[in-house]
C-alpha positions, 0 to 999 in steps of 0.5 A: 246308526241304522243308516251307517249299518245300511250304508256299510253293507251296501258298500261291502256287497256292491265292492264284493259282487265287482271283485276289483281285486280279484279281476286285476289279472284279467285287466291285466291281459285285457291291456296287455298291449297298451302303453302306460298312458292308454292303460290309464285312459282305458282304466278311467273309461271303465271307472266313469262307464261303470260308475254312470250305469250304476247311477243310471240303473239305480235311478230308473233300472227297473223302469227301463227293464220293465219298457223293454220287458227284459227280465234281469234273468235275460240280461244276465244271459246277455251278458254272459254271452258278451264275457265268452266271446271276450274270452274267446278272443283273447285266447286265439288272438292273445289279447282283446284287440289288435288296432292300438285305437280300438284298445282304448275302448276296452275301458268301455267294454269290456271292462266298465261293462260287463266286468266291473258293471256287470248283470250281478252288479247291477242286479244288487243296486236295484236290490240295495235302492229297494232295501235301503233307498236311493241316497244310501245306493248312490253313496254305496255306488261313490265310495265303491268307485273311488276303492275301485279307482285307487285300485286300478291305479295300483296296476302298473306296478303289479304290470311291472313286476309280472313283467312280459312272460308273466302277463302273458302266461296270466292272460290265458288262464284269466281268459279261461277264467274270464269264460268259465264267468261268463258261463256261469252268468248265461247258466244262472239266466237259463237255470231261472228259465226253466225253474220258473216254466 
């Protein structure tokens, strides 16, 4: 019983710090010129790339933060820095890339990593594998994805019914938001900086 309790947690913290209904929009703009088959392309992308970091971050995270002597604190600003610069782009240029072959990398960056992965994400798998243990993490981690895979599957109708204005319209306020995100991040790392000199 115990363990069902662990795992539900775990599952409702992992699906709440990544927001996969809540950055529908911002995926929304960030593949707003794409056509149907490279939208989905860039979506599985982001699912496999968010999925393997997690696992990989659950299983030796730590380690490799701890070999490279970089806090969570400064991946955190790291990342915030990478989610302003993504903003910034796609409120001068109007979305995330122009090239049509560079689109189908941003199921990589900057959806898989930072926005579905990002330092909050990861963040709470290595607190869950401390708390819980690894087959719990890794379960978490599985269950997640697959919500967060159905999600996304559901976009091209939400992307339908927006239709062109619409998208457009979305893609600068999520883009604002998307930047406000990303500041919070680079606040948070900084803040813990100075509270801890």
């Amino acid at each position: 019983m115990e363990y069902i309790f662990d795992l539900v947690k775990a599952i409702i913290t992992l699906f709440i710090i990544i927001d996969p209904l809540g950055n529908i929009p911002i995926f929304i703009s960030l593949t707003r010129g794409m056509a149907k088959d490279d939208r989905r392309r860039a979506f599985r992308n982001a699912i496999s790339t968010g999925f393997i970091l997690l696992i990989f971050f659950a299983l030796i995270g730590e380690r490799i933060f701890v070999l490279f002597g970089i806090s969570l604190h400064s991946f955190m600003i790291a990342g915030g820095m990478l989610l302003l610069i993504i903003s910034i782009r796609i409120l001068v240029r109007g979305e995330w890339e122009e090239n049509s072959t560079t689109l189908e990398r941003v199921g990589v960056v900057p959806i898989g990593f930072p926005l579905l992965v990002g330092p909050g994400a990861i963040t709470t798998t290595i607190l869950t594998l401390q708390a819980s243990g690894l087959i719990i993490t890794i379960t978490a981690v599985l269950i997640v994805f697959a919500i967060v895979h159905i999600i996304l599957r559901l976009i091209d109708p939400i992307y339908g019914f927006l239709g062109g204005s619409g998208s457009l319209v979305i893609s600068g306020l999520m883009a604002l938001l998307t930047a406000a995100i990303g500041i919070e991040y680079m606040l948070d790392g900084i803040l813990w900086y100075f509270g801890a000199s």
